[in-house]
C-alpha positions as semicolon CSV with decimal commas, in nm:
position;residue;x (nm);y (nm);z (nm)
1;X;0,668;-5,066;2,139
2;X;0,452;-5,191;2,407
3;X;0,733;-5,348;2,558
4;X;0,876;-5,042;2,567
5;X;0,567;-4,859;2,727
6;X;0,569;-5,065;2,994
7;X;0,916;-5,109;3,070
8;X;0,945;-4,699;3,147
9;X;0,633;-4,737;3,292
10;X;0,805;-4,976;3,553
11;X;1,073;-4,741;3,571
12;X;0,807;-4,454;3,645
13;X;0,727;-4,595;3,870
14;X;1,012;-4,679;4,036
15;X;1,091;-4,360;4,051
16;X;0,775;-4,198;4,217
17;X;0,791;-4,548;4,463
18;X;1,149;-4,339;4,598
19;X;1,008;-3,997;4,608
20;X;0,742;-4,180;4,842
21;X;1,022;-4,321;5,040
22;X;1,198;-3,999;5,093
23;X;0,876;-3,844;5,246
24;X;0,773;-4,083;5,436
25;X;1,117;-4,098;5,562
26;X;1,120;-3,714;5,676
27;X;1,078;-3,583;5,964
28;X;1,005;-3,234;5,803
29;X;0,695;-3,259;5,574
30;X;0,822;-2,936;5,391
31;X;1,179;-3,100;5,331
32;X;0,980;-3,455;5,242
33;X;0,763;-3,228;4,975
34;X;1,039;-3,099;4,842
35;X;1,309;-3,406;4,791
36;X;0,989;-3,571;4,643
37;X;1,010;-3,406;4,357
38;X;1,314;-3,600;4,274
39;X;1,084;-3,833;4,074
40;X;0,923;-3,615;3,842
41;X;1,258;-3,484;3,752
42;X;1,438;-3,779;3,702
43;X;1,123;-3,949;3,469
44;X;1,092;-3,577;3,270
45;X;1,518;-3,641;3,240
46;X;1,530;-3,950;3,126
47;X;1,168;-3,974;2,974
48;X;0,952;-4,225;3,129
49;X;0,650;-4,332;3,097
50;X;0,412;-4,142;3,378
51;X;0,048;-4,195;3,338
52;X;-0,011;-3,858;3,552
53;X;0,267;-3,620;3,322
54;X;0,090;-3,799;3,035
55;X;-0,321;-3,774;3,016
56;X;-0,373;-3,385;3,022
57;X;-0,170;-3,388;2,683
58;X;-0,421;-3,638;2,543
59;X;-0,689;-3,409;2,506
60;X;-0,458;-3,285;2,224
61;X;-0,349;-3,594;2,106
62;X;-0,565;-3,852;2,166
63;X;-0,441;-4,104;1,891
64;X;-0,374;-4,433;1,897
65;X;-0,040;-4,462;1,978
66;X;-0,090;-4,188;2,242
67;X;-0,337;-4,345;2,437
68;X;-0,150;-4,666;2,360
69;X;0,182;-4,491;2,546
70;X;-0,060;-4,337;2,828
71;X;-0,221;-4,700;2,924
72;X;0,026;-4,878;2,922
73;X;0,234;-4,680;3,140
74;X;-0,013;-4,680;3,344
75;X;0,013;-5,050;3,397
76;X;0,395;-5,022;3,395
77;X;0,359;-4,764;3,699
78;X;0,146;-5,026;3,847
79;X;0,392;-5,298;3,812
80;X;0,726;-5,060;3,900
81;X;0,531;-4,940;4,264
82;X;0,428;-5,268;4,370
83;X;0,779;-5,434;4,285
84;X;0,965;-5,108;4,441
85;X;0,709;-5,134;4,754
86;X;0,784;-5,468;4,834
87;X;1,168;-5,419;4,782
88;X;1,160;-5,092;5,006
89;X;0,944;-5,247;5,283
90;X;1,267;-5,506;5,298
91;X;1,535;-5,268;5,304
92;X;1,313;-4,973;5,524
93;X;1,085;-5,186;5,697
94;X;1,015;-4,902;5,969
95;X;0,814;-4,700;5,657
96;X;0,598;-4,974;5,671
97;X;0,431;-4,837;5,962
98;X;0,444;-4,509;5,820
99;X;0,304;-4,606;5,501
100;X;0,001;-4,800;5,669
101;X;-0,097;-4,519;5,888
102;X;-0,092;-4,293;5,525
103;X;-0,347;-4,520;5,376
104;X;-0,589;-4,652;5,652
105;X;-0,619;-4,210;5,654
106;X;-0,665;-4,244;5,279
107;X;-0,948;-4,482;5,372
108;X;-1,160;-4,256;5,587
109;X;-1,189;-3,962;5,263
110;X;-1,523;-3,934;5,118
111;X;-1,549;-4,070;4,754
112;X;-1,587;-3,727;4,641
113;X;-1,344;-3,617;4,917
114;X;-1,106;-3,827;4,708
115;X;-1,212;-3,775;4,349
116;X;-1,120;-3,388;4,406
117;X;-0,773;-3,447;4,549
118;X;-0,703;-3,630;4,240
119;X;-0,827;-3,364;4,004
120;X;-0,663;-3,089;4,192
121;X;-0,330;-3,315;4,165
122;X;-0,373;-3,371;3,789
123;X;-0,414;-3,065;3,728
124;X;-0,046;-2,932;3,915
125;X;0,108;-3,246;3,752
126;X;0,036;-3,096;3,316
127;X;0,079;-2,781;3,465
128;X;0,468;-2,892;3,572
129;X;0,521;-3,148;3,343
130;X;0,366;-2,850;3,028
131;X;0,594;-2,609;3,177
132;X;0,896;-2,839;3,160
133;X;0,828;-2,917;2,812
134;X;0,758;-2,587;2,693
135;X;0,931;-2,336;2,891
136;X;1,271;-2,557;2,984
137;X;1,318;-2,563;3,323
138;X;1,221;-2,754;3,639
139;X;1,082;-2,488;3,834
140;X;0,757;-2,629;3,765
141;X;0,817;-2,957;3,886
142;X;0,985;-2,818;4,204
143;X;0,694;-2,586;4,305
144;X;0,396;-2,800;4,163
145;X;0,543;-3,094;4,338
146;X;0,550;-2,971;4,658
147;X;0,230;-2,835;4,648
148;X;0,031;-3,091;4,576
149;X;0,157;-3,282;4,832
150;X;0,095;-3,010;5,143
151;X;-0,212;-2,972;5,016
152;X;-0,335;-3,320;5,048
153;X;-0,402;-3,379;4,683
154;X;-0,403;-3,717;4,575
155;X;-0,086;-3,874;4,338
156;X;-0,269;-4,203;4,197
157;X;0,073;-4,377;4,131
158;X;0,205;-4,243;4,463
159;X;-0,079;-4,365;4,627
160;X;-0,021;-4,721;4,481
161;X;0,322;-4,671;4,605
162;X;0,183;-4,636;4,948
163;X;-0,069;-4,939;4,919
164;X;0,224;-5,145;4,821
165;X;0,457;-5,077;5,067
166;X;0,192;-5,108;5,334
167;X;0,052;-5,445;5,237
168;X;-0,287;-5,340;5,200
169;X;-0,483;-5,485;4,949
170;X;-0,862;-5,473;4,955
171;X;-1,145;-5,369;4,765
172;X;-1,158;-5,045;4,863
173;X;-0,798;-4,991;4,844
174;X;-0,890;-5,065;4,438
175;X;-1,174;-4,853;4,473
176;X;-0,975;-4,526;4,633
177;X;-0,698;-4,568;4,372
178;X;-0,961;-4,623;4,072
179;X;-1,130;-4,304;4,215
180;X;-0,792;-4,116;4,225
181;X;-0,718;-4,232;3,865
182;X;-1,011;-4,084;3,738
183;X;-0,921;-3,727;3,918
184;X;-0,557;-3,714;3,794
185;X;-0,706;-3,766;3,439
186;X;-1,011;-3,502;3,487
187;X;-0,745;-3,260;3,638
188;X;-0,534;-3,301;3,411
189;X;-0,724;-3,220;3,098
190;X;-0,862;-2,922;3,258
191;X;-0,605;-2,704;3,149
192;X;-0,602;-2,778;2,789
193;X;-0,980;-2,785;2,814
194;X;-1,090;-2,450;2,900
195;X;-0,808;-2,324;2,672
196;X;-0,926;-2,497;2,381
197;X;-1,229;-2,283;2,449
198;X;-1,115;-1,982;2,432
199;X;-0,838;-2,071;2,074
200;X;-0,536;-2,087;2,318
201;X;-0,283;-2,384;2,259
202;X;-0,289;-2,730;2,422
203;X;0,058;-2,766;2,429
């Protein structure tokens, strides 16, 4: 099983490394915002392992084997960006630039700045990934998607993605994507949260 975790984790993140790829590669950020949502489709379709479409539905289910699924994917999405990164730097080396402009801007957020981009992301990632699962159809994923990323919000396994492909690896590259972990996983129990408050259903 934790093979298994891992290896759709990779695969995850594979996935979100391409919808990266795409908008870096537009010219159009409104086109790039769209075709990124790409990922999320194809890992809800085939059912990978995505930290972010994962946490918000722990508050629910917080078991072992759920957390066990959600951490370990997270270390698979880890593994799947920086492999993908390096392979798409070879075959697209002019995102490079691209990619290192993206994150030297990353860089220059406030820690709180930051923090807030990731719960604001987390939060549109259960929301698409909760109406997916419970409602049937994509139109989450291709509005939430988009959204998040015109907004500015912050994509943790995007962002590691972007780190990858740029080369840049340094303490406060860890410390930014730590920071943006954290957010995706407050935002995305905030949902479920305030409903369990008021005796509405987590899932």
């Amino acid at each position: 099983m934790l093979r298994n975790h891992i290896i759709e984790g990779i695969l995850a993140g594979g996935m979100v490394s391409i919808g990266g790829a795409v908008l870096l590669s537009c010219d159009n950020r409104y086109l790039g915002a769209f075709f990124f949502s790409i990922a999320l489709l194809s890992i809800c379709w085939f059912g990978f392992n995505l930290y972010t479409g994962k946490i918000g539905f722990l508050y629910a289910n917080h078991g072992k084997a759920a957390l066990a699924e959600a951490f370990w994917g997270l270390l698979g999405n880890l593994l799947g960006t920086l492999l993908f990164g390096f392979l798409i730097g070879v075959a697209l080396p002019q995102l490079k630039e691209a990619a290192i402009a993206a994150c030297e801007k990353r860089l220059t957020q406030l820690p709180l700045q930051t923090l807030l981009r990731g719960c604001f992301c987390g939060l549109l990632m259960y929301a698409a990934v909760w109406i997916y699962r419970e409602k049937k159809t994509p139109l989450g994923i291709l509005f939430c998607i988009p959204v998040f990323i015109l907004c500015g919000f912050e994509h943790s396994i995007a962002d590691m993605f972007y780190f990858a492909l740029a080369g840049l690896f340094r303490l406060r590259s860890l410390f930014f994507l730590l920071l943006v972990v954290l957010g995706n996983s407050l935002g995305g129990m905030f949902i479920p949260f305030l409903r369990s408050l008021k005796g509405g259903s987590h899932e």
